[in-house]
Backbone as CSV, one residue per row, in Angstrom:
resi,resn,N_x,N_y,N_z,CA_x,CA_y,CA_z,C_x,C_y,C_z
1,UNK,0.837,-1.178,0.000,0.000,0.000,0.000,0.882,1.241,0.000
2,UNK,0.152,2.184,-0.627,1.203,3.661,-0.191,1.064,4.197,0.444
3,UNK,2.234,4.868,0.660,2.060,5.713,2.272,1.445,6.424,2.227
4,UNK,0.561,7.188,1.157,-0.487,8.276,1.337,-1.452,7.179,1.262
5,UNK,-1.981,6.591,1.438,-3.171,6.413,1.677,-2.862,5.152,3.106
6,UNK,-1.800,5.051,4.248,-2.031,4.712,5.549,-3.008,5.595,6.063
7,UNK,-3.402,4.826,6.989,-4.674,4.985,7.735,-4.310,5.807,8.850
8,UNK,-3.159,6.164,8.971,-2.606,7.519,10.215,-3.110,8.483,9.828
9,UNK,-3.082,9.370,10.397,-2.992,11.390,10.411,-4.577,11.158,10.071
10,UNK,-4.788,12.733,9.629,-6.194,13.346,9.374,-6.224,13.127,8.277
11,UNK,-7.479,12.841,8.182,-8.190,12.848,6.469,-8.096,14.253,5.831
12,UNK,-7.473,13.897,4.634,-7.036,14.905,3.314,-7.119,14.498,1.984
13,UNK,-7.677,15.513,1.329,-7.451,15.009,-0.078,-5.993,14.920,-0.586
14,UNK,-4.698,15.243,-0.119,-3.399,14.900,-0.084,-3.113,13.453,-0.172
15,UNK,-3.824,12.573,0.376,-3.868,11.071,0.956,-3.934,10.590,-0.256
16,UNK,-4.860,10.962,-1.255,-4.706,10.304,-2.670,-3.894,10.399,-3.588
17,UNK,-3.055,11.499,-3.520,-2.254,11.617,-4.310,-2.035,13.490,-4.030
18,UNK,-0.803,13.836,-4.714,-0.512,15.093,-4.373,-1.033,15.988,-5.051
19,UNK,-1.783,16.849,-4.671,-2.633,17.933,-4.937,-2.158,18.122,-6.811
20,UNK,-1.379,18.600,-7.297,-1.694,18.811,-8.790,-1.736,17.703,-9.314
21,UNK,-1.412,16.644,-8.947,-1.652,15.852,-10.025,-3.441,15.629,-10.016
22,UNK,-4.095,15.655,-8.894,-5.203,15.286,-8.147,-6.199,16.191,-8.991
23,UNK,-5.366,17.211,-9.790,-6.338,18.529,-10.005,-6.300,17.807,-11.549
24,UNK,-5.553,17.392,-12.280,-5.124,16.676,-13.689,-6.686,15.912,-13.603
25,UNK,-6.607,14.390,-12.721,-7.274,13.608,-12.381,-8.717,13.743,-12.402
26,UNK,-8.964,14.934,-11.910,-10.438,15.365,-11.521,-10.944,15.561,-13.231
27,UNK,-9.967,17.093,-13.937,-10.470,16.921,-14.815,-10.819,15.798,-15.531
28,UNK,-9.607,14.876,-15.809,-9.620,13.517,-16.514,-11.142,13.321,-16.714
29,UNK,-11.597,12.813,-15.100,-12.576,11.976,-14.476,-14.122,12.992,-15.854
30,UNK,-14.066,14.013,-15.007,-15.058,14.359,-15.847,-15.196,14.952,-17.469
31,UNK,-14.328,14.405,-17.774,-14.265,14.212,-19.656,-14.176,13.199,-19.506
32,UNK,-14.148,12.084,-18.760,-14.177,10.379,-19.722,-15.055,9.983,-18.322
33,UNK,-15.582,10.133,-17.224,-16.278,9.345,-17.158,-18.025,9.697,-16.401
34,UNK,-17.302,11.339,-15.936,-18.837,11.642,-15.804,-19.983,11.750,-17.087
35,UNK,-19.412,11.423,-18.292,-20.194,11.673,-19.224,-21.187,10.424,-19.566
36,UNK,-20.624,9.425,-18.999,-20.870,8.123,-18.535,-21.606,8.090,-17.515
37,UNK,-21.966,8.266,-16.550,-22.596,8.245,-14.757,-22.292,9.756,-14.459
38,UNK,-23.163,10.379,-14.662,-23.108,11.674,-14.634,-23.748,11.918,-13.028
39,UNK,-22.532,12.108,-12.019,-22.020,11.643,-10.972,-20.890,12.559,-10.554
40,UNK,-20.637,13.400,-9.732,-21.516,14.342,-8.817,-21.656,15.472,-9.685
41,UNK,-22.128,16.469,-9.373,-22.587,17.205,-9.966,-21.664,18.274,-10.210
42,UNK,-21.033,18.073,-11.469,-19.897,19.380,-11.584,-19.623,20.201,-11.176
43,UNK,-20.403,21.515,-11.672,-20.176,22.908,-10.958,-20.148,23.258,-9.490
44,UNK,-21.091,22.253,-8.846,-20.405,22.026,-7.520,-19.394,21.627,-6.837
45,UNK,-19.233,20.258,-7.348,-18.076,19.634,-7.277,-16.918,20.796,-7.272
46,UNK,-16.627,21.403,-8.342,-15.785,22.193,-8.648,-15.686,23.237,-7.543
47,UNK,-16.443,23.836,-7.216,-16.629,24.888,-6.143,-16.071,24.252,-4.441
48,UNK,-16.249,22.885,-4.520,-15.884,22.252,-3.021,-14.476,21.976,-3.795
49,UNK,-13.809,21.748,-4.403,-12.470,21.324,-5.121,-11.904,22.501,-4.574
50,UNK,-12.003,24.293,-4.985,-11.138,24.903,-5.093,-11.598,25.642,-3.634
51,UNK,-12.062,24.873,-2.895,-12.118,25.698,-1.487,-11.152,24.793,-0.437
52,UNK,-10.184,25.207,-0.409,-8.831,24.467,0.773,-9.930,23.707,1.845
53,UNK,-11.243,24.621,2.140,-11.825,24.190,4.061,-12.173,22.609,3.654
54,UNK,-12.829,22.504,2.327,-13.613,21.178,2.096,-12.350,20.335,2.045
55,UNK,-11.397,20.316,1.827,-9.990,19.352,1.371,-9.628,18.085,2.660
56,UNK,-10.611,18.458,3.903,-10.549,17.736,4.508,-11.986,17.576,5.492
57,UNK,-13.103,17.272,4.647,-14.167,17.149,4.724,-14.234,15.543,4.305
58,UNK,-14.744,14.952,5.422,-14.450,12.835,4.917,-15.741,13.011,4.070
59,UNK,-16.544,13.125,3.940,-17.367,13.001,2.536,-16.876,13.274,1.996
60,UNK,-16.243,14.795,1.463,-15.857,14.897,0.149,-14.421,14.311,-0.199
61,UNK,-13.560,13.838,0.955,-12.634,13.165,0.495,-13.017,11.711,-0.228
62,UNK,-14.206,10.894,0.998,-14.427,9.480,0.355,-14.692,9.622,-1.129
63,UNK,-15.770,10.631,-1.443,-16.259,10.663,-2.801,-15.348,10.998,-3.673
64,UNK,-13.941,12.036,-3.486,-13.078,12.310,-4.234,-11.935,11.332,-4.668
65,UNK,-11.892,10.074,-3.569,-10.995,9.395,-4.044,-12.096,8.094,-4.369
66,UNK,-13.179,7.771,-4.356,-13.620,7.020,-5.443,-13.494,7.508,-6.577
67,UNK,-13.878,8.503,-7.294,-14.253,8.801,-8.292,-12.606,8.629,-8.740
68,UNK,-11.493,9.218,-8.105,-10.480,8.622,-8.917,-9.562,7.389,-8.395
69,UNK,-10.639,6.578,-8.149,-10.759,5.035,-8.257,-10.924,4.277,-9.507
70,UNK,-11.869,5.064,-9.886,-12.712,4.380,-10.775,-12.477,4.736,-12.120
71,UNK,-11.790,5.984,-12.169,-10.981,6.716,-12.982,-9.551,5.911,-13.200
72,UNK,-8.922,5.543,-12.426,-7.691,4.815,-12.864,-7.976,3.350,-12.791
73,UNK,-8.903,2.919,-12.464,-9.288,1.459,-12.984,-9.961,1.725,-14.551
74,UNK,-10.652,2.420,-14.965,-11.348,2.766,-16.261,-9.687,2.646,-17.295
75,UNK,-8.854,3.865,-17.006,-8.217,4.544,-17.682,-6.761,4.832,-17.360
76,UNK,-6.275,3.311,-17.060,-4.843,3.443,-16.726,-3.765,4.044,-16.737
77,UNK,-3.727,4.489,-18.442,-2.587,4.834,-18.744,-2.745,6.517,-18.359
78,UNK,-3.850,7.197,-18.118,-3.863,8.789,-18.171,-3.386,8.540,-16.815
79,UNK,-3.907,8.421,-15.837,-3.064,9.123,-14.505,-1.907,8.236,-14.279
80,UNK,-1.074,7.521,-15.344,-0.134,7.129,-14.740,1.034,8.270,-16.019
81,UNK,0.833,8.325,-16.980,1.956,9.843,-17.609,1.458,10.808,-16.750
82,UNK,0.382,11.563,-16.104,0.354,12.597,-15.237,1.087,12.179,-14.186
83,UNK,1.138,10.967,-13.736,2.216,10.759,-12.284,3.434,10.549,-12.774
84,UNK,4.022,10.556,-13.997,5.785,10.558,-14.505,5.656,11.648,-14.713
85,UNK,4.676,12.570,-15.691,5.263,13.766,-16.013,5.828,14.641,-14.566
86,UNK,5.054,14.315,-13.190,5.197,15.445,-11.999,6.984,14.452,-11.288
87,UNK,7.282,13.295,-11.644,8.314,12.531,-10.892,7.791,11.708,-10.316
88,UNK,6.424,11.284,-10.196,5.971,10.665,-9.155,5.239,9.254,-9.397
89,UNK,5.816,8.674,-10.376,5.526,6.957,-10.713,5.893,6.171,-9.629
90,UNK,7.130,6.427,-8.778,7.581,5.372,-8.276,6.376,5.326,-6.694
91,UNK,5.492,6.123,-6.331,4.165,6.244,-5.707,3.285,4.813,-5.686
92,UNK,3.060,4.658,-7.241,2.094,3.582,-7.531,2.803,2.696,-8.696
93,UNK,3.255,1.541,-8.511,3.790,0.658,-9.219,2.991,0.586,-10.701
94,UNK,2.395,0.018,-10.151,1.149,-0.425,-10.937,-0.307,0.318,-11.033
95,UNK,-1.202,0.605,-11.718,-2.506,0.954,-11.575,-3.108,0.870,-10.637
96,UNK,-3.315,-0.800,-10.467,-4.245,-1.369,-9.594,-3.696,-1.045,-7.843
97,UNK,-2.078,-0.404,-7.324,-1.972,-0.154,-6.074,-2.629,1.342,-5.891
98,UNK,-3.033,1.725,-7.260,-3.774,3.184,-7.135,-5.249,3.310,-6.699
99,UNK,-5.811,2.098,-7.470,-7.075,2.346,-7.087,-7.090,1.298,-5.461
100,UNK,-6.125,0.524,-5.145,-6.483,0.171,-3.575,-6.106,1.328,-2.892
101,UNK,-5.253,2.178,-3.182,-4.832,2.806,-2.454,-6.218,3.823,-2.157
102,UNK,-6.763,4.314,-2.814,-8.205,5.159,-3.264,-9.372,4.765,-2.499
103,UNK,-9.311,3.122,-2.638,-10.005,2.244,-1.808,-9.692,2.337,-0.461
104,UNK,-8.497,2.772,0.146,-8.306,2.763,1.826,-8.675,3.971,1.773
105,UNK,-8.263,4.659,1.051,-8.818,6.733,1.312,-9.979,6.626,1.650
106,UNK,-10.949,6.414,0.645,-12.146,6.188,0.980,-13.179,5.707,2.165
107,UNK,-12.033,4.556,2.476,-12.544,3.960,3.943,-12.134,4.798,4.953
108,UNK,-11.176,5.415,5.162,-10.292,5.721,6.020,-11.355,7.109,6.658
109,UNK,-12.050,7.684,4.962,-12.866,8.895,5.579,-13.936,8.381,5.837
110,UNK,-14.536,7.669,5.445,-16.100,7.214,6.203,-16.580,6.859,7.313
111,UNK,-14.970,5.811,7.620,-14.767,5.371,8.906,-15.918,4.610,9.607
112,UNK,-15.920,4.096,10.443,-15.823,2.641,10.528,-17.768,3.181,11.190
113,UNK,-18.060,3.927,11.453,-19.555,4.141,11.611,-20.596,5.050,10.743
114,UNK,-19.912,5.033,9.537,-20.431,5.313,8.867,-22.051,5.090,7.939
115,UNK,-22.143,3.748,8.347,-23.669,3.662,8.346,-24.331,4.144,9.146
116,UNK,-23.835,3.883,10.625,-24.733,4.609,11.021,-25.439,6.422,11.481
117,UNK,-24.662,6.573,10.624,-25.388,7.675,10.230,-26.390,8.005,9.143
118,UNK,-27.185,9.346,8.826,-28.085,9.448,8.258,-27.991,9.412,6.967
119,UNK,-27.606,8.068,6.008,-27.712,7.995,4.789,-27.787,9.758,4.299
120,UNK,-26.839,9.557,3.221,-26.840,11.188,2.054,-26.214,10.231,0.455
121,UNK,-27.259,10.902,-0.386,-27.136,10.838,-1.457,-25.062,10.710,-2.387
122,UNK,-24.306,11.286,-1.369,-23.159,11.593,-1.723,-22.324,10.647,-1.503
123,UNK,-22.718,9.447,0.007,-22.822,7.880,0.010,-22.873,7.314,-0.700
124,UNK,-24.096,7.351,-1.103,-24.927,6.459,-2.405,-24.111,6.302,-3.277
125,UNK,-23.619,7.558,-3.727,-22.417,7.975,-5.080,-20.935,7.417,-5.024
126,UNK,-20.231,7.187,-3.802,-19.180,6.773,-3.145,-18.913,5.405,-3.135
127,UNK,-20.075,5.004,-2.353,-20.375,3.399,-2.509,-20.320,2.943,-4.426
128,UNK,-20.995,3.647,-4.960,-21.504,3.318,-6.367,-19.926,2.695,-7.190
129,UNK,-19.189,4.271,-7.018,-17.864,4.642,-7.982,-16.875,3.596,-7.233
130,UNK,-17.108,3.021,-5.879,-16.424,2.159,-4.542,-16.642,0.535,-5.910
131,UNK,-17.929,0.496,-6.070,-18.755,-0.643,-6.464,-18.182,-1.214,-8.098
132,UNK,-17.914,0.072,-8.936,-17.128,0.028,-10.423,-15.716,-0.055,-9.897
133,UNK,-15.353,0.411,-9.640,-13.912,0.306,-9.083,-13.268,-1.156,-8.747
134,UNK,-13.903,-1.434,-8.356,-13.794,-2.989,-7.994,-14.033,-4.083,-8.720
135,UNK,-15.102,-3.851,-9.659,-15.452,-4.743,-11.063,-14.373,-4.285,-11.876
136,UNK,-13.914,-3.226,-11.930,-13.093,-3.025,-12.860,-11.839,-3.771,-12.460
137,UNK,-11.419,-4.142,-11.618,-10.336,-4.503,-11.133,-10.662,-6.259,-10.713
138,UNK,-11.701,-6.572,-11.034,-12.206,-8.092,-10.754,-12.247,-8.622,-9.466
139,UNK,-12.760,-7.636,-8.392,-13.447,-8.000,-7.328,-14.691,-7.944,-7.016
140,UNK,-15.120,-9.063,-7.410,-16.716,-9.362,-7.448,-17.535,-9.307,-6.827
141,UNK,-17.095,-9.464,-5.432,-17.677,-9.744,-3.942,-17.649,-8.437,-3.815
142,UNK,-16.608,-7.843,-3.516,-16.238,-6.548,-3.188,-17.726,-5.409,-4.267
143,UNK,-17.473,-5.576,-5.487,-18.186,-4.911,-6.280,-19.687,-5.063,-5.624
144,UNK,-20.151,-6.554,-5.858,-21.172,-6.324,-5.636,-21.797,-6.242,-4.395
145,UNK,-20.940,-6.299,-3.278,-21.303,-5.564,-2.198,-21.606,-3.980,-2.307
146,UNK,-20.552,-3.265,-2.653,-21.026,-1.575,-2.960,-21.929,-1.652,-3.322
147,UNK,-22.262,-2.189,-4.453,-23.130,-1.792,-5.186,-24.544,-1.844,-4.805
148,UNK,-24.910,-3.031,-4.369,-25.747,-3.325,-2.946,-26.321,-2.265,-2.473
149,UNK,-25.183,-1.857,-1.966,-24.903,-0.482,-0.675,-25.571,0.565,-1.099
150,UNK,-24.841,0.951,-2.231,-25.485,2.314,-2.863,-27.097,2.030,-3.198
151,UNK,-27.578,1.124,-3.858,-29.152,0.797,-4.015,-29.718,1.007,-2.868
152,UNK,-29.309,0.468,-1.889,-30.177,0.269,-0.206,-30.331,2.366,0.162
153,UNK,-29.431,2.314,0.002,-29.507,4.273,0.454,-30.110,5.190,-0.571
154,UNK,-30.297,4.609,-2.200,-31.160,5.195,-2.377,-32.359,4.585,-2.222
155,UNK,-32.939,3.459,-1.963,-34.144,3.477,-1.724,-34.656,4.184,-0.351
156,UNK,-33.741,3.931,0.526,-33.889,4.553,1.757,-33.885,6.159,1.137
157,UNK,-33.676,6.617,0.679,-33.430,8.067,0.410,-35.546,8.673,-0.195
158,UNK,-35.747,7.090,-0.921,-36.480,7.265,-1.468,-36.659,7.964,-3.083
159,UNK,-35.379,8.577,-3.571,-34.643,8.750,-4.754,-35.281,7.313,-6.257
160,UNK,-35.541,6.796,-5.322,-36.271,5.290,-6.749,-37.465,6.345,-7.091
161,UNK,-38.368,6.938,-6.308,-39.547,6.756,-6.773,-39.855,8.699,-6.694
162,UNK,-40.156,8.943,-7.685,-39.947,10.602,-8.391,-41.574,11.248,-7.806
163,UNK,-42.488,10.175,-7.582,-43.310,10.852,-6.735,-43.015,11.080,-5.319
164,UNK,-42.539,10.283,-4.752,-42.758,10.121,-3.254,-41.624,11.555,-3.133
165,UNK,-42.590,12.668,-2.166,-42.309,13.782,-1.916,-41.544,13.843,-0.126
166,UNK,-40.900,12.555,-0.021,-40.389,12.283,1.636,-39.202,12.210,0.962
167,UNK,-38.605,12.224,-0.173,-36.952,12.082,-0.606,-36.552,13.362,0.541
168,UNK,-35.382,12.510,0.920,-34.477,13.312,2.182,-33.140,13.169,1.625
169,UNK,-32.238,13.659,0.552,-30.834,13.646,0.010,-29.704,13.698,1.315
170,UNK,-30.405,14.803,2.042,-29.215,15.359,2.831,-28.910,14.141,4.052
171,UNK,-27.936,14.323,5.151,-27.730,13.574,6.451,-27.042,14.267,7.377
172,UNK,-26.363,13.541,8.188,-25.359,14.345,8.989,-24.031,14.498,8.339
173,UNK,-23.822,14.074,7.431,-22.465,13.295,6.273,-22.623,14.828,5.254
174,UNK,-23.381,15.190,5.022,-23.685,15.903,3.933,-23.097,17.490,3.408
175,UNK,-22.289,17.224,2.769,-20.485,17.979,2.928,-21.291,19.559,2.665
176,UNK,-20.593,20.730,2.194,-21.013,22.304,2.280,-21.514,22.104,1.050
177,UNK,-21.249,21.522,-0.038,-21.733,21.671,-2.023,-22.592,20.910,-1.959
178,UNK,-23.287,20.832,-0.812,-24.590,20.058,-1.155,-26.073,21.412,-1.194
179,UNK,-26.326,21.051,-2.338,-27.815,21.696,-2.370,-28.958,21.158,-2.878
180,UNK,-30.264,21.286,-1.983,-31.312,19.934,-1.764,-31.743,19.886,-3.527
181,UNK,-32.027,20.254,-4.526,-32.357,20.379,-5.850,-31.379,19.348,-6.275
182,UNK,-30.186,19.984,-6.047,-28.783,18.943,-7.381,-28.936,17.688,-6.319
183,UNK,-29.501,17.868,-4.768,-29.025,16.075,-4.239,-29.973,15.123,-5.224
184,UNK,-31.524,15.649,-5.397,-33.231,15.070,-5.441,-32.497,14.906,-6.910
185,UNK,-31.341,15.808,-8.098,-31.524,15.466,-9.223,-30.188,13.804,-8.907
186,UNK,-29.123,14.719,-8.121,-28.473,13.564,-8.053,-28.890,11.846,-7.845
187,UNK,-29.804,12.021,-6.692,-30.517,10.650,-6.489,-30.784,9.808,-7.606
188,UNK,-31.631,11.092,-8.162,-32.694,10.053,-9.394,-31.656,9.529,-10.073
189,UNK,-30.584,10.065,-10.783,-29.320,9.815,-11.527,-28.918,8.064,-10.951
190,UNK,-28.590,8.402,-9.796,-27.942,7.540,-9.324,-28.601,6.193,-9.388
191,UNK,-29.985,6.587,-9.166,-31.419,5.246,-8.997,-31.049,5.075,-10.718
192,UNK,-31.296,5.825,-11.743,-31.372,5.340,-12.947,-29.809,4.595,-13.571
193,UNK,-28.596,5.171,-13.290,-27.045,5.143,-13.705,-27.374,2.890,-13.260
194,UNK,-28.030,2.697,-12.316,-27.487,1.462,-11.097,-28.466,0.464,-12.004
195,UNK,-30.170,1.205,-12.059,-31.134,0.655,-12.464,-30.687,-0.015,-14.403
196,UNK,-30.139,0.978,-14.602,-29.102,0.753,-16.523,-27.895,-0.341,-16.422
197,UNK,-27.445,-0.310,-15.363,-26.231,-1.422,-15.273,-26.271,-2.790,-14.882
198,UNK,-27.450,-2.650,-14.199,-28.167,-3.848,-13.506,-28.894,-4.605,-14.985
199,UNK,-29.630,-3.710,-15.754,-30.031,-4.537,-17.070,-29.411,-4.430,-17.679
């Protein structure tokens, strides 16, 4: 495992990798794969990215290092010339110690009671990109556990069903770029992205 992503110190988006390359990555992610699982919601996203306070917010870290989980399981070869061009190959051998490594980030911010708290749509999304990440890399169990995961919180969210006016996006988890409109659009996304992969 790499040493940025041990399970010591405080949760940071540092833990995944070092801040510019991280900024490369993000874009990556959303030219090749939010266009695909259109998953979290950009312009927000972007706005919690360039604010230092969120950089160590465990939601938005878990969700930031799935998404480039799932991003370097998709798309190997891009974040590995962004990690030679900065000096920094000898980090991650291989691909696949990138996305475990992404995989402990992730855990590391959710931390270990993380269910029990109040399900948020941004979970749902975490678990999801947690859930590809892992198929992509041929852990089956693993996959289809997330994936599981993320379904159960949106039904609990109530996000399946576009009438039922009790959808609750938010929780106690529910980082500053959350706003109740983009969670209720996020949900549905997420209910439909899971409901498309499943058939």
């Amino acid at each position: 495992m790499s040493p940025i992503a041990s399970l010591g110190g405080p949760i940071h988006l540092s833990r995944i990798c070092p801040l510019p390359v991280l900024e490369l990555l993000v874009e990556d992610f959303f030219t090749y794969i939010h266009p695909l699982a259109p998953l979290p919601h950009e312009p927000s996203f972007y706005a919690a990215f360039r604010n230092p306070e969120k950089h160590s917010n465990p939601v938005f870290v878990a969700l930031t290092a799935s998404m480039i989980g799932v991003l370097v399981a998709s798309f190997p070869r891009r974040p590995r010339l962004h990690l030679k061009s900065q000096g920094l190959e000898h980090l991650f051998p291989r691909s696949v110690n990138f996305v475990d490594s992404c995989h402990q980030v992730a855990i590391a911010a959710r931390g270990l009671g993380y269910l029990d708290d109040k399900p948020s749509v941004f979970g749902g999304i975490t678990s999801y990109f947690l859930g590809l990440a892992s198929a992509y890399t041929h852990q089956w169990q693993r996959s289809r556990l997330y994936l599981a995961e993320s379904l159960s919180i949106v039904r609990v969210l109530g996000a399946h069903n576009t009438k039922d006016p009790s959808f609750s996006p938010g929780g106690t988890d529910t980082p500053a770029f959350a706003v109740d409109l983009i969670q209720k659009e996020l949900g549905r996304r997420l209910w439909w992205v899971i409901f498309i992969g499943v058939r």
